[in-house]
MIZASE-263524 format. One record per residue: x, y, z of N, C-alpha, C in turn; residue in one letter. Coordinates in steps of 0.001 Angstrom, whole numbers. Last residue first. Example, Ala and Ser with C-alpha at 12.3 -4.5 7.8 and 13.67 -1.06 7.14 Angstrom:
2
+---------+---------+---------+---------+---------+---------+---------+---------+---------+------+
:    n_c1 :    n_c2 :    n_c3 :   ca_c1 :   ca_c2 :   ca_c3 :    c_c1 :    c_c2 :    c_c3 : resn :
+---------+---------+---------+---------+---------+---------+---------+---------+---------+------+
:   12850 :   -2250 :    7080 :   13670 :   -1060 :    7140 :   12900 :      30 :    7870 :    S :
:   13190 :   -5690 :    7800 :   12300 :   -4500 :    7800 :   13200 :   -3300 :    7800 :    A :
+---------+---------+---------+---------+---------+---------+---------+---------+---------+------+
end
This chain:
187
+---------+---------+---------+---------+---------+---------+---------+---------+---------+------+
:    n_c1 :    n_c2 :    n_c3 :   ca_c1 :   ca_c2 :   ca_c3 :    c_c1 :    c_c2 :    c_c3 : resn :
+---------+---------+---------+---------+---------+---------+---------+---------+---------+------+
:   27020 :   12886 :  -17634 :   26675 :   12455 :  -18427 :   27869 :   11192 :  -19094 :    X :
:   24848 :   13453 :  -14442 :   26395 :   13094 :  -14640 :   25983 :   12438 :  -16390 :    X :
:   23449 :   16267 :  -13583 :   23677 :   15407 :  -14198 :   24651 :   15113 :  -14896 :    X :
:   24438 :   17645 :  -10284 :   24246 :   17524 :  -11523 :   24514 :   16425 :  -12314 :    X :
:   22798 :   18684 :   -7820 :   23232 :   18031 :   -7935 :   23246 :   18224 :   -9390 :    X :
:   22586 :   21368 :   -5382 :   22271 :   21311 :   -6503 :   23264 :   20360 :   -6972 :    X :
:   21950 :   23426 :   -2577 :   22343 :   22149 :   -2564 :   21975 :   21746 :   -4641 :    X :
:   23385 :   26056 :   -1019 :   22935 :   25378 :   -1905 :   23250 :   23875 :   -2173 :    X :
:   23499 :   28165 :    1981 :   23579 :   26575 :    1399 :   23313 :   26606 :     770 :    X :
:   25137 :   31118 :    2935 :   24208 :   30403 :    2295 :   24355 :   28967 :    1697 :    X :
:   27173 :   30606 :    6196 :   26849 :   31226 :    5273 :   25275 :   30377 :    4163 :    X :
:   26302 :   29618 :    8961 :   27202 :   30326 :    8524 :   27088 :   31062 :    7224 :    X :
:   25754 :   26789 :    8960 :   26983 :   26413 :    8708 :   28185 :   28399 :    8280 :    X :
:   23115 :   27534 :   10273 :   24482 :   26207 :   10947 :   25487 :   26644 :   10609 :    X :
:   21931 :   28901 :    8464 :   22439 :   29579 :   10062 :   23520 :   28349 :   10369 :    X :
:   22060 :   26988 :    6301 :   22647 :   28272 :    6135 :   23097 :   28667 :    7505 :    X :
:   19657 :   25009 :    7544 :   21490 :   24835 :    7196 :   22464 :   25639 :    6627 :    X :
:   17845 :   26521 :    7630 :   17952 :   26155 :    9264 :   19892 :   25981 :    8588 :    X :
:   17625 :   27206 :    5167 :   17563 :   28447 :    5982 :   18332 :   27800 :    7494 :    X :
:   16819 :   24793 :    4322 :   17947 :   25180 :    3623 :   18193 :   26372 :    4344 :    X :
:   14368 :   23953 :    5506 :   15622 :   23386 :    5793 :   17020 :   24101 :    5521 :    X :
:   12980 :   26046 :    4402 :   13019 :   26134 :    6240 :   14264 :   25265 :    5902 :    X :
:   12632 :   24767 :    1922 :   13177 :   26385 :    2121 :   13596 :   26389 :    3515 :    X :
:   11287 :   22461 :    2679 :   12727 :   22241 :    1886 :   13610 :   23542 :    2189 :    X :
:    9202 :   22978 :    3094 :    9754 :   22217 :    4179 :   11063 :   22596 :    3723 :    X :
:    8107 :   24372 :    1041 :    8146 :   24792 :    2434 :    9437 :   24295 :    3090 :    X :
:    7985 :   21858 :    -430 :    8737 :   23393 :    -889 :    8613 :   24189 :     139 :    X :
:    5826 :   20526 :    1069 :    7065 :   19669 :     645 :    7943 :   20856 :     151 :    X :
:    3664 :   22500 :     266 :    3919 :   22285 :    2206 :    5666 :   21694 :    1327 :    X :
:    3265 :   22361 :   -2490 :    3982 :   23674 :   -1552 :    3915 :   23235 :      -9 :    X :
:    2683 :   19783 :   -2738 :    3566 :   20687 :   -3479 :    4563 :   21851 :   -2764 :    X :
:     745 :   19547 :   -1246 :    1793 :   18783 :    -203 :    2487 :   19320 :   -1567 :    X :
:   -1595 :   21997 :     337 :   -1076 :   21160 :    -910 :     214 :   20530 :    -716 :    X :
:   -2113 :   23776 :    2146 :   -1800 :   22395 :    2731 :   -1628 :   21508 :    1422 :    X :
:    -112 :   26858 :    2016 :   -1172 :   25737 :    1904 :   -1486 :   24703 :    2140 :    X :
:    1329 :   27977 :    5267 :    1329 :   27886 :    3893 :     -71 :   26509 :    3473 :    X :
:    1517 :   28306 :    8114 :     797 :   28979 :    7247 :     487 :   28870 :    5873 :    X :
:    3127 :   26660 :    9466 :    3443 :   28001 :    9323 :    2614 :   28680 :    8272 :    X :
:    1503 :   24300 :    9277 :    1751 :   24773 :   10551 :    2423 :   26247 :   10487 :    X :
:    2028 :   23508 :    6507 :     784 :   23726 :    6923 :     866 :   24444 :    8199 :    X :
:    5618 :   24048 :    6261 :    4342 :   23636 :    5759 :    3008 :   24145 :    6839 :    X :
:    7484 :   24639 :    9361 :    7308 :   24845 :    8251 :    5800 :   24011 :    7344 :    X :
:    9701 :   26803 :   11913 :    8373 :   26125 :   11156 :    8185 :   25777 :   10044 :    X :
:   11999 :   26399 :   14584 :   11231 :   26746 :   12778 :   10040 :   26059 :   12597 :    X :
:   13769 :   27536 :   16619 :   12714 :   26335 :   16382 :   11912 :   27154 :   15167 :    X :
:   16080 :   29149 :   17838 :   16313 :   27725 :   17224 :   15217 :   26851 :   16935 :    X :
:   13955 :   30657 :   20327 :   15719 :   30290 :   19519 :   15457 :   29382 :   18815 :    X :
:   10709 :   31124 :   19237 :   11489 :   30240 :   20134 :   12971 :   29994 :   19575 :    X :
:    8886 :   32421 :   17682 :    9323 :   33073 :   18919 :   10492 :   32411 :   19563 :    X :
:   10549 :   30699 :   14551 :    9629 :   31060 :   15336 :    9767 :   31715 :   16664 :    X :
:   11681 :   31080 :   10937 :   11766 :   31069 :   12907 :   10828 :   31332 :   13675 :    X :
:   11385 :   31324 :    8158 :   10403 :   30025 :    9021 :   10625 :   30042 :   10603 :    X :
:   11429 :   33326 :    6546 :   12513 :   32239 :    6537 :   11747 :   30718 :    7690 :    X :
:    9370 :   35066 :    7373 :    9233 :   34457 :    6065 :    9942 :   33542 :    5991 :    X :
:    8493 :   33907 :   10673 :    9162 :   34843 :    9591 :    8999 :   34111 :    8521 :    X :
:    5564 :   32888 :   12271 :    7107 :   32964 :   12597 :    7353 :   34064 :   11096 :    X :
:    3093 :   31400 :   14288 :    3547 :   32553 :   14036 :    5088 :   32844 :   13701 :    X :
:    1208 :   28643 :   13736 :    2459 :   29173 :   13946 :    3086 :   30479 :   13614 :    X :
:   -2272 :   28882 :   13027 :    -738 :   28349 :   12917 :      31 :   28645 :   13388 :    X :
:   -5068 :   27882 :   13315 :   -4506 :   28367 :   14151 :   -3199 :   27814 :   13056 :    X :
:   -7719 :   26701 :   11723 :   -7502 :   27861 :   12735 :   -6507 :   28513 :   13384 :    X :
:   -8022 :   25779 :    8362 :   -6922 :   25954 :    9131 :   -7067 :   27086 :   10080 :    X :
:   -9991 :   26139 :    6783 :  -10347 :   24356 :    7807 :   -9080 :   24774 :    8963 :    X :
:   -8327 :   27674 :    4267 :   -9651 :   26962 :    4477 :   -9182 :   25606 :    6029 :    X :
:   -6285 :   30084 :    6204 :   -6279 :   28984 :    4735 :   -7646 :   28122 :    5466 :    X :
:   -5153 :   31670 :    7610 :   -6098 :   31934 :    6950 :   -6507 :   31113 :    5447 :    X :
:   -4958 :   31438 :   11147 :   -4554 :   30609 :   10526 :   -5425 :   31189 :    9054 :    X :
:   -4266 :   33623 :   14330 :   -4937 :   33063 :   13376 :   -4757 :   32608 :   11932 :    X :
:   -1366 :   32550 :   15726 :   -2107 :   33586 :   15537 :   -3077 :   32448 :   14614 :    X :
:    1816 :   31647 :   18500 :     622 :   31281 :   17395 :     -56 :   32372 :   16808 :    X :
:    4934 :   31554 :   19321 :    3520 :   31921 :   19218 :    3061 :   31526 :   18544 :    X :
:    5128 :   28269 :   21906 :    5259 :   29181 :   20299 :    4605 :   29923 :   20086 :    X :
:    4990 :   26986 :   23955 :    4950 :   28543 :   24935 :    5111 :   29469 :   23108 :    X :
:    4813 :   24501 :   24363 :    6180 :   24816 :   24397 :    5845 :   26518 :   24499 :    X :
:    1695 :   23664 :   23419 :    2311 :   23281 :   24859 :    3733 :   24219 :   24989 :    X :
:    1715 :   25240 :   21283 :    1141 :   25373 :   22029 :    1753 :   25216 :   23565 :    X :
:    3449 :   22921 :   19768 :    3728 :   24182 :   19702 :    3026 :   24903 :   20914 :    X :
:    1746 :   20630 :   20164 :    3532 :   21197 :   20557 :    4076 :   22394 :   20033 :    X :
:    -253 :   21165 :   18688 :    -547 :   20702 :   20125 :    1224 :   21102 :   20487 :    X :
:   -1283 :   21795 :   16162 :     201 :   22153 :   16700 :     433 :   22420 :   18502 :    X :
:   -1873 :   20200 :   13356 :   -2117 :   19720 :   14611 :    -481 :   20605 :   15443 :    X :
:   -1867 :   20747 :   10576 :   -2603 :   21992 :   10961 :   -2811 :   21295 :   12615 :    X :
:    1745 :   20076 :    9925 :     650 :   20435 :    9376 :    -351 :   21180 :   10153 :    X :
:    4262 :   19630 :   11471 :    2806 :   18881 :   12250 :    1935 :   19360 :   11496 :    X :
:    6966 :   20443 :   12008 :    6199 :   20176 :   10574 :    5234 :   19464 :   11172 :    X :
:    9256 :   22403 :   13441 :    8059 :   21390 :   13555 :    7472 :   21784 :   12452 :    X :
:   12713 :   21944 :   13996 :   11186 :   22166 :   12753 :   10306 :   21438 :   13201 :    X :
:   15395 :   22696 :   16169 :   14039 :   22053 :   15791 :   13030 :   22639 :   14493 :    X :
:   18824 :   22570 :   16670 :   17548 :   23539 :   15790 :   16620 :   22084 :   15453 :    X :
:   20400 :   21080 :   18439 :   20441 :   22535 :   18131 :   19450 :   23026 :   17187 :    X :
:   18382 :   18806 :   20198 :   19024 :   18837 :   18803 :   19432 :   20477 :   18692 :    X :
:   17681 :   15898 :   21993 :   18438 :   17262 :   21958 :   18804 :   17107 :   20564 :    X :
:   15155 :   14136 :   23253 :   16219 :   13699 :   22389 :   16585 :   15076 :   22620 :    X :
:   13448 :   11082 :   25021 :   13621 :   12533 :   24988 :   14813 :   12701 :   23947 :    X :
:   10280 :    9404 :   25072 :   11972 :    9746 :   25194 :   12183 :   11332 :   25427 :    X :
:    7717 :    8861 :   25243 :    8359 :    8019 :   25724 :   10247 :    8412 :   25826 :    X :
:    6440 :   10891 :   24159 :    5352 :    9891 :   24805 :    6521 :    8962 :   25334 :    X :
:    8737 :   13173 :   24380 :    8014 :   12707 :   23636 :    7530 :   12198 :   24621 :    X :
:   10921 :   16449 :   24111 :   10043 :   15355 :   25009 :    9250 :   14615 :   24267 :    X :
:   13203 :   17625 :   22931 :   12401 :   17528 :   22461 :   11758 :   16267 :   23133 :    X :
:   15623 :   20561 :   23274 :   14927 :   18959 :   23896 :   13619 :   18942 :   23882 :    X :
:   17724 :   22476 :   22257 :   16567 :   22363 :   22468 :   15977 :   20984 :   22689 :    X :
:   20777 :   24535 :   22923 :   19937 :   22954 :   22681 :   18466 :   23459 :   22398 :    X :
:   22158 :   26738 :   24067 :   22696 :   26116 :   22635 :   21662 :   24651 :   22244 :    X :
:   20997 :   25489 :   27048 :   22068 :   26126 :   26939 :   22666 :   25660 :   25199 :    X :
:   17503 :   24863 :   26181 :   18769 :   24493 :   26529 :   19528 :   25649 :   26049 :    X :
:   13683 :   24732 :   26033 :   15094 :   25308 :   25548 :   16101 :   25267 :   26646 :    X :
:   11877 :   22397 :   25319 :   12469 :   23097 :   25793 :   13639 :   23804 :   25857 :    X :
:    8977 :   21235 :   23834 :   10387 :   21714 :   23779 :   10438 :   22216 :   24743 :    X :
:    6835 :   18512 :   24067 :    6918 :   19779 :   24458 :    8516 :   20020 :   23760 :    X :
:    5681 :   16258 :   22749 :    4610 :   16515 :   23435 :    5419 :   18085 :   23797 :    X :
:    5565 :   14029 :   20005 :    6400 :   14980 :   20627 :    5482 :   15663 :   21299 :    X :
:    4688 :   10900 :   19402 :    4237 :   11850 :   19555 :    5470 :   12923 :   20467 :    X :
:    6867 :    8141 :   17286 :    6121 :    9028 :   18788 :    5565 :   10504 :   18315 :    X :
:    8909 :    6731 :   15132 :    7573 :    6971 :   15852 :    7042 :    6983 :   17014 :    X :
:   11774 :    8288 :   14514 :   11250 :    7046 :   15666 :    9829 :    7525 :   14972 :    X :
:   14309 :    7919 :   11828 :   12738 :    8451 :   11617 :   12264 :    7488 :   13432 :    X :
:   17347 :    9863 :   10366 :   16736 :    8966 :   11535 :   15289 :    9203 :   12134 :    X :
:   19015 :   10278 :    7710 :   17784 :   10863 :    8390 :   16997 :    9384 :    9123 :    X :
:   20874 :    9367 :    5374 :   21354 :    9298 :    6737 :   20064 :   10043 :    7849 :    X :
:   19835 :    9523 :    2777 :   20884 :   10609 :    3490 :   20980 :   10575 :    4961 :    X :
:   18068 :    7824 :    3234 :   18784 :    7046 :    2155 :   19981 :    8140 :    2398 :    X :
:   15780 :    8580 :    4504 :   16482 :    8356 :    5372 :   17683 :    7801 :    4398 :    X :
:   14681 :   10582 :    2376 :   15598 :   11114 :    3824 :   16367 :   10103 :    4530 :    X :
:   13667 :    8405 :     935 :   14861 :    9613 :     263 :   15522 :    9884 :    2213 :    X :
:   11536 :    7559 :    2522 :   12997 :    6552 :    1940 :   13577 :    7730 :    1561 :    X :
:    9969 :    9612 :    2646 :   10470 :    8977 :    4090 :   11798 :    8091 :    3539 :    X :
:    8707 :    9766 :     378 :    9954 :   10965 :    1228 :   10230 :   10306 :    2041 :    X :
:    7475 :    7342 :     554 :    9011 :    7381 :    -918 :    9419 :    8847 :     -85 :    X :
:    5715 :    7715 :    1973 :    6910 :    6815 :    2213 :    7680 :    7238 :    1064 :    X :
:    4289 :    9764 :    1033 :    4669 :    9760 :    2471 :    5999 :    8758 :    2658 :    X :
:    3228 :    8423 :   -1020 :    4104 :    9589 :   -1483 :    4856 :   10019 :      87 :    X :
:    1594 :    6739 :    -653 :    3034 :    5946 :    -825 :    3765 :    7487 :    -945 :    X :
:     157 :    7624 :    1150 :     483 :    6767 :    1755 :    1788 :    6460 :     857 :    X :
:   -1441 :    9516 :   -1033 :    -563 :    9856 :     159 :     323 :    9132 :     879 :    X :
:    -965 :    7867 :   -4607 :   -1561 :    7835 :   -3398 :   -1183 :    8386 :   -2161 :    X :
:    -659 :    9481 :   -7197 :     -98 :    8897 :   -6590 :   -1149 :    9083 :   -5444 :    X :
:    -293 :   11069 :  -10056 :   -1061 :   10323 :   -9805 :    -515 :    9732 :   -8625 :    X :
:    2033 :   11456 :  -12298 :     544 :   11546 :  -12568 :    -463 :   11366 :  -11901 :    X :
:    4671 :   13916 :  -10959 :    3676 :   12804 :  -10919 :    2249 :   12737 :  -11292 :    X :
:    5516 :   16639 :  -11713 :    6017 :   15074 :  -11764 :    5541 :   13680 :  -11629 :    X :
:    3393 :   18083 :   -9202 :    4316 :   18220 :  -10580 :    5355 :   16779 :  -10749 :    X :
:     544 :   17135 :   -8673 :    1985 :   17277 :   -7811 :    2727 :   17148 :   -8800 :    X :
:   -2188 :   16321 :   -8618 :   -2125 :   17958 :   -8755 :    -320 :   18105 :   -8453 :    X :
:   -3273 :   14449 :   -7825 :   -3201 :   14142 :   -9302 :   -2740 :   15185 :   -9721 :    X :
:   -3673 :   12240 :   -4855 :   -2875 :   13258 :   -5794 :   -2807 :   13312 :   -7033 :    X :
:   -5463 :   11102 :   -2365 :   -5309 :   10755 :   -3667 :   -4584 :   12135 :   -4501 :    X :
:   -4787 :   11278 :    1534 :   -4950 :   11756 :    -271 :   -4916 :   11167 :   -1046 :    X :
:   -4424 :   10400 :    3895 :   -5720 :    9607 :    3381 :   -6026 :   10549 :    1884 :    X :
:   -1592 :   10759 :    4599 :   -1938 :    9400 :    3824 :   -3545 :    9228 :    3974 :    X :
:   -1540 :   13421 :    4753 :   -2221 :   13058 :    3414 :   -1806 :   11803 :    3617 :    X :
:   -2052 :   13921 :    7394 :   -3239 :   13994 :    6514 :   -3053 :   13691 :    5271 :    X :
:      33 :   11959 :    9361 :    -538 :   12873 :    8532 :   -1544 :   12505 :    8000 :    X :
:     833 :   10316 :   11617 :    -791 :   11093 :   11599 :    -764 :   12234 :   10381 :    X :
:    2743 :    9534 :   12687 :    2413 :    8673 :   11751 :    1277 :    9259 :   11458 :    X :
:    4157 :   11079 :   14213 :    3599 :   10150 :   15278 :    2021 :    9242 :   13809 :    X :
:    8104 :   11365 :   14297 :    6421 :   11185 :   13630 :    6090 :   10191 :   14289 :    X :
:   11079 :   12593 :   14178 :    9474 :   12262 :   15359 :    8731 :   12219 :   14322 :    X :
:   14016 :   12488 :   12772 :   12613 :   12926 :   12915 :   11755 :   12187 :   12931 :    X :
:   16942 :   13676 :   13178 :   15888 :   12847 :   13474 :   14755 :   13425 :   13240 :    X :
:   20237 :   14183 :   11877 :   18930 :   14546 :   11413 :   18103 :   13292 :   12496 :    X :
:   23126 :   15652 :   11410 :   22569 :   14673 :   11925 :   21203 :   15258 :   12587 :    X :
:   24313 :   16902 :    8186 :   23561 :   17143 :    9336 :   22433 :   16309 :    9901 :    X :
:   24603 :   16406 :    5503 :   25307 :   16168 :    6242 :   25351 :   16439 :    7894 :    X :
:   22688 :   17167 :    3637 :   23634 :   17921 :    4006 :   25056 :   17877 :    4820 :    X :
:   21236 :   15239 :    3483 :   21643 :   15164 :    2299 :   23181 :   16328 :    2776 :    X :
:   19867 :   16235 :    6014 :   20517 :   15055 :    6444 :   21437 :   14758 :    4952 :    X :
:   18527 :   18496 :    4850 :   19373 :   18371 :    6151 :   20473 :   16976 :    6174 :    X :
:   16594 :   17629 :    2846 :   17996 :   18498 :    2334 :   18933 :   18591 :    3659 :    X :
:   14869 :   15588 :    4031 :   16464 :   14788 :    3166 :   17172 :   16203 :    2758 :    X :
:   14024 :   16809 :    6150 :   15179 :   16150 :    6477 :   15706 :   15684 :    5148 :    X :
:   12309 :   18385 :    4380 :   13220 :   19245 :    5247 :   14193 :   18363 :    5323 :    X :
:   10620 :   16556 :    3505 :   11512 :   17396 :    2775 :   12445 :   17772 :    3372 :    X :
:    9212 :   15374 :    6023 :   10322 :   14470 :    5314 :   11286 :   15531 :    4331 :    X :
:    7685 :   17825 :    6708 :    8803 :   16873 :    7468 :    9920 :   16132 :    6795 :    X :
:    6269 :   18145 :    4353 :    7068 :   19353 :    4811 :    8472 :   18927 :    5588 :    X :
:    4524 :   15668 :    4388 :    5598 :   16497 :    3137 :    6557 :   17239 :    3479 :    X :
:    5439 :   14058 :    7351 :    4794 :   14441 :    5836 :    5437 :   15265 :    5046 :    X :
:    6722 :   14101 :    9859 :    7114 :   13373 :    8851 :    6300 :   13116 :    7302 :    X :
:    7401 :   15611 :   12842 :    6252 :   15297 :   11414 :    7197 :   15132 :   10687 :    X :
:    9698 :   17582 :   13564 :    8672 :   17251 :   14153 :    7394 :   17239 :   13192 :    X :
:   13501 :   17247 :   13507 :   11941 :   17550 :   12257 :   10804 :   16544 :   13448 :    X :
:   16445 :   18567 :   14416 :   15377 :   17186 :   15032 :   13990 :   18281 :   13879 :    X :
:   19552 :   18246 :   13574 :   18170 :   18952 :   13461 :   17152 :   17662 :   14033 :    X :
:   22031 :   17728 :   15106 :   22361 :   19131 :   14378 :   20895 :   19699 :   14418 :    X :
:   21394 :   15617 :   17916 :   21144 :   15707 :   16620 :   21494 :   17504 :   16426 :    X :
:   23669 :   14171 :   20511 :   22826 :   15309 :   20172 :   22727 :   15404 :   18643 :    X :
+---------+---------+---------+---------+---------+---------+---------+---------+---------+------+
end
């Protein structure tokens, strides 16, 4: 059984898992390889002059998994809730994790299917998101939201700072009290 299972693997997705899995919390995450920004060009993302979606998708995808974050490709099709679990069905498996994130940006076919609430969505092109709290929970024990799917912009600045806040909230309830994670330069 995974500590966190991340549903999507774009900005929001991959953020979440490297502060989870950086945490020490056994981490998977479903992507069914469909974000929207590997068809971006970026020139708007602090730190960088310039980058293509496709590689900014993979360089989060290497950080997370460089903290131990386990990536399948599939589509997640439902949750369900367990005694302390939640099981996460796909096109071909199934997995258990005590706290789910779905990070699916503005596709929230699994949310839907699993019974999440939803409401109307008020960012350009975006109809529908995920209804949850400022910290990111949603109607469902143990299932968060975060980036585009909980409402926030779809700039992968703030979806990727999304993702990161939901993580650090999901690894506070784990462990109990507040997480910080802050590394320092070694001189």
């Amino acid at each position: 059984m995974y500590d966190v299972a991340i549903i999507g693997g774009g900005p929001a997705g991959a953020s979440a898992a490297i502060y989870t899995a950086k945490s020490g919390k056994k981490t998977i995450v479903i992507d069914n390889d469909q974000s929207v920004t590997k068809r971006a060009w970026i020139e708007n993302h602090y730190g960088v002059e310039g980058i293509a979606g496709p590689e900014l998708v993979a360089i989060g995808k290497k950080q997370a998994a460089k903290f131990g974050a386990e990536f399948v490709t599939a589509k997640a099709t439902k949750l369900t809730a367990g005694d302390g679990f939640i099981t996460v069905e796909t096109d071909g498996e199934t997995y258990e994790a005590g706290h789910v994130i779905i990070a699916t940006g503005m596709f929230l076919d699994i949310a839907e299917t699993s019974g999440v609430r939803t409401k109307p969505g008020t960012e350009p092109r975006i109809k529908t998101i995920v209804d949850c709290t400022p910290e990111g929970k949603t109607s469902l024990d143990n299932v968060w939201v975060a980036g585009t799917a909980a409402g926030v912009s779809m700039h992968t600045i703030i979806t990727a700072g999304d993702g990161a806040k939901v993580a650090i909230n999901v690894i506070s309830e784990i462990n109990g009290e507040r997480y910080v994670d802050h590394d320092v330069l070694k001189v």
